[in-house]
Structures are given as C-alpha cells and as structure tokens.
N, C-alpha and C positions, 0 to 999 in steps of 0.2 A: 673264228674257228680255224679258219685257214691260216691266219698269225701262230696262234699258238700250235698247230703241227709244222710249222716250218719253223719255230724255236727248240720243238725238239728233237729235228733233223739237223741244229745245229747244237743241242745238247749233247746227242750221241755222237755227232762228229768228234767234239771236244773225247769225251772218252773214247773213241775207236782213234784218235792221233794217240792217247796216251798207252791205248793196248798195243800198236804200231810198234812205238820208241822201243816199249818190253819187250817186244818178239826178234826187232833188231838188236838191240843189248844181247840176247843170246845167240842168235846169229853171229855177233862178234866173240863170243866168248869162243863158240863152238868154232870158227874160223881162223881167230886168231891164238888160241891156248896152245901156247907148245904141246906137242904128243910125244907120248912115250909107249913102249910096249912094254911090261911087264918080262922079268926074268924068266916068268915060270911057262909064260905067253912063247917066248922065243926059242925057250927047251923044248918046248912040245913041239912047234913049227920045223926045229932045225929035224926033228924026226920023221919027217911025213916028206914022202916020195911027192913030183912034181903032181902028179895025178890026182892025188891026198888033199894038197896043196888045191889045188883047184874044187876040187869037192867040197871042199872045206868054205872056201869064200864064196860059192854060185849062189846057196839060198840068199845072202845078204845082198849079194849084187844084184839080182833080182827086184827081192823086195826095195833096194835103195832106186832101182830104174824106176820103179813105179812111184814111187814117192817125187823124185825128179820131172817125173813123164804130166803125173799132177798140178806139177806147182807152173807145170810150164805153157800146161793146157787152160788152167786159168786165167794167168798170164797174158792169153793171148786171146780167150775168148769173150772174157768180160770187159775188154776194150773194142771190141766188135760192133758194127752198126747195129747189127740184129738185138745185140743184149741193152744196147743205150736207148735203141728204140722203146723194147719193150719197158724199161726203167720209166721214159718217158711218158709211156701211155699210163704207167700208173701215177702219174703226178708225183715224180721224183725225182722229179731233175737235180734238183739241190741236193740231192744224196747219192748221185752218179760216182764223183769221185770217192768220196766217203764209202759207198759198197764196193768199192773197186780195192781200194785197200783194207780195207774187212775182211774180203774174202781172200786176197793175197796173203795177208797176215797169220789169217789160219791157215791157209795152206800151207805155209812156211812154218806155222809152230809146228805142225803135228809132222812134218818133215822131221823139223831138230829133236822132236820127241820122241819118233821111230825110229833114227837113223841105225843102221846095223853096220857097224864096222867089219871090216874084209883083210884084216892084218894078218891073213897066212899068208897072202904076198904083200909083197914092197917093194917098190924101186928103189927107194934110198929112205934111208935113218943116218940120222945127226943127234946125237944126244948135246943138245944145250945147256942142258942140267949143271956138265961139268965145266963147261967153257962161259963164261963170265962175256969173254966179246961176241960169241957167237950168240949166247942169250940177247943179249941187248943187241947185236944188228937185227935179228928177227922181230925183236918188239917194236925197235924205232920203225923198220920198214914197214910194219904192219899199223904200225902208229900215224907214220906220214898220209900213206894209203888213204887210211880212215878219215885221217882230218881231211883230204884232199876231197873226198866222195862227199862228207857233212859240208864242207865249205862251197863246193857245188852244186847241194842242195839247196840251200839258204840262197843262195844266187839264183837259181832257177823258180824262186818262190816256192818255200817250203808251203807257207799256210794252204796255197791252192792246189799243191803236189799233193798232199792229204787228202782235200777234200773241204779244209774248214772254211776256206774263203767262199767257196761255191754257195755253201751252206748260209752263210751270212748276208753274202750277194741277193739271194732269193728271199732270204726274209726282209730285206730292207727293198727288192726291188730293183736292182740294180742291173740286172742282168747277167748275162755269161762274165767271168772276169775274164777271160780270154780273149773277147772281144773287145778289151782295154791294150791286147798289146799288138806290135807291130803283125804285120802280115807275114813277113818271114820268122818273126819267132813263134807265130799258131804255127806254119809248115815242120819248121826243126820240132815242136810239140808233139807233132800230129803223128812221129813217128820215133822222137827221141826221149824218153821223160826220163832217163837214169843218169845221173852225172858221172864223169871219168871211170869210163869200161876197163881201160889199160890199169887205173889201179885194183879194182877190183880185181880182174884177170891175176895180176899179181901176189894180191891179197890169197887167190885161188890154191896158184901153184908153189908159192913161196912158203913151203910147209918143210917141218923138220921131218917129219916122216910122212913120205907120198906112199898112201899102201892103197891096194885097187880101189877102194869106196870112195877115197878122196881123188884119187885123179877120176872115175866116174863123174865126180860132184864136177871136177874143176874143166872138163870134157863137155858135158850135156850145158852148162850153164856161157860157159864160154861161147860154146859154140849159138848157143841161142840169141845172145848178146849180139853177137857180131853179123849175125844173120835176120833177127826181127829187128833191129833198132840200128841200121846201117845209115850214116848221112848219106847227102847227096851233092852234084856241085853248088847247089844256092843253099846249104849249109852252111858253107866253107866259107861262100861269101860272103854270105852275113856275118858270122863270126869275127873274119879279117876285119871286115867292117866295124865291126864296134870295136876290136882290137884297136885298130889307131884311132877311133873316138876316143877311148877310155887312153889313151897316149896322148893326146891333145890335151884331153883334159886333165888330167898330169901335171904335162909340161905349165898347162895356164897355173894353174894354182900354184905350183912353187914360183911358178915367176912372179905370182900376185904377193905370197910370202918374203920371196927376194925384196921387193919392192918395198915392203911395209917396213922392214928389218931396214 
C-alpha cells in the first residue's frame, strides 16, 4: 500500500514537471514578446496631465505588487523548515520538492493571468517592429539568456530541481538524492537553486518598452534574487574549484584524442 502511494507521488510529479514547463513557456512568452503600445493607447496618454498619468497606472500597480508580493511569499515560505517539517509529518517527503513547485507554478500562472499593465508611464519605447537589427538583437539576447538559465538547469539537475528524482528516490528507497552529492554543493543548494541571475536580470530589464508594471516586475524580482539567493565565500570556492576540474579534464581528453589521432 505504501508502494503504490509513493508511485503516485511519483505519477503526479511527472505531471506537475509537465504543468511546470507550460507555466514557464508563458512566462517566456510574457517576458520575452516584443511590446508595443497601441496608436490609439498613446493618443490618449499623450493627453492626460502628469497627475492623470499617475491615476491612471496606480490601480494596476497595486494590484501587480500584490500579485509579485504572492509569488515571492511563496517563494520563500514553502522552502521553510516549518513547511518541510509539517510536509514531513504527513509522510511526504518524496513530494517536498514536487509541492514546492506546484505551488510556485500556480503562483506564477495566476500572476501571468492577472497581470495589469501601467503603460500611461514609460521610461523608454523602441519600436522593433520597424528595425529588422534591432528586432533580432532583442530576440537573440533574450534567446542566449534563456538558453544560458535552461543550460544551467540541466547542470544543476533538472529532474531533482522539480521534484521527480525525490519522488522516485523514495519509492525505490533510496534516500534524499541530496545526500548523493558533495557537502559544498548541498550548501550552495541550500540557499541557491536558480541558475544565472545576471541573465535573467537581463532578460528583466532588457525590454523594448519599460513602462511602470514591467520595471515594478523587474525591481521586486531582482531585488529578491539578489537578496534571498546571495552566495557566499565557500560558493566561490567550490565553483572555482570544479572550474579547473572540469579544465583538467579538458585538457586530459583532447590530449587522450591528440594521442589516438
């Protein structure tokens, strides 16, 4: 009996990775889609007094804090001892991570599904539309970005970042899969799970039109990033550290290719 609920703690995991991927996919859309403000959008704005102007964008900026204020409270409370604990006691360990990004997931859809735009201000509009290079810097850049964050996923173990390894770990008996890897990468875990902040960051501000709701988005998120998931000096070191491993072992294999050749 106990097999068959820990199989399907690992059946929903498989579906909550694949609701996951969906909620990211729009996330990327919503992040990286060129924007544009409407003609008739920008007639009306060019009419409205500073004051107007502000009036105009407060209820969305409002409601978009609170949506932000959500996603970040989650965020930060469902990786808490107090919420693993209580996860624990109900014999759920193996669906720790898997709830963790469940619950994130939705927080973040019903973000990208509420969001209320604030385009009576803007700092800057770029219309890419017309410009062919400046279209394609924006895409490649938001292109590399993304590849850079998926490619750092996949590095840092996707399947266990989800939740699915946990899930399968416990049904076979295996234990925490965490406690398969080094002592300094549980530390950098313990307080870093998101790969390349700096492109995301980028991904943020690097927008053809930054109007208040998107520099809001790129303000609260930023600043959360760089203050809940801050390394430390035995970060660095470790990292350096595999750095000239993974240069060592490099150099050995082409010399072993050199050799063969």
């Amino acid at each position: 009996m106990a097999s068959f609920a820990k199989f399907i703690i690992l059946f929903w995991s498989l579906i909550i990775m694949t609701y996951t991927f969906y909620v990211v996919g729009k996330l990327m859309w919503f992040l990286s889609t060129p924007r544009s403000i409407s003609n008739a959008h920008t007639w009306i704005f060019n009419l409205l007094d500073n004051r107007s102007r502000l009036e105009t964008a407060f209820a969305p900026i409002v409601f978009d804090t609170i949506y932000s204020i959500g996603f970040i409270f989650q965020h930060s409370i469902f990786k808490s001892a107090l919420v693993k604990n209580f996860i624990h006691k109900l014999h759920l360990s193996g669906a720790e991570r898997s709830i963790y990004s469940l619950t994130s997931s939705i927080c973040l859809h019903y973000l990208l599904q509420n969001w209320q735009p604030a385009q009576s201000i803007v700092l800057w509009q770029i219309n890419v539309d017309d410009s062919a290079p400046l279209w394609w810097t924006f895409v490649v850049t938001h292109g590399i970005c993304w590849t850079i964050i998926f490619g750092g996923t996949i590095i840092m173990d996707l399947p266990e970042l989800l939740g699915i390894k946990q899930a399968y770990y416990d049904l076979k008996a295996y234990g925490d899969p965490l406690a398969y890897k080094a002592r300094e990468l549980r530390h950098l875990y313990s307080h870093v799970r998101h790969p390349s902040f700096l492109g995301l960051t980028l991904i943020l501000f690097a927008t053809n039109v930054m109007s208040l709701d998107r520099l809001l988005l790129a303000f609260v998120l930023t600043l959360y990033m760089y203050v809940a998931w801050s390394t430390d000096h035995k970060d660095v070191a470790y990292q350096q550290q595999q750095l000239q491993r993974k240069k060592l072992q490099l150099k050995t294999q082409i010399k072993g290719l050199s050799f063969k050749w």
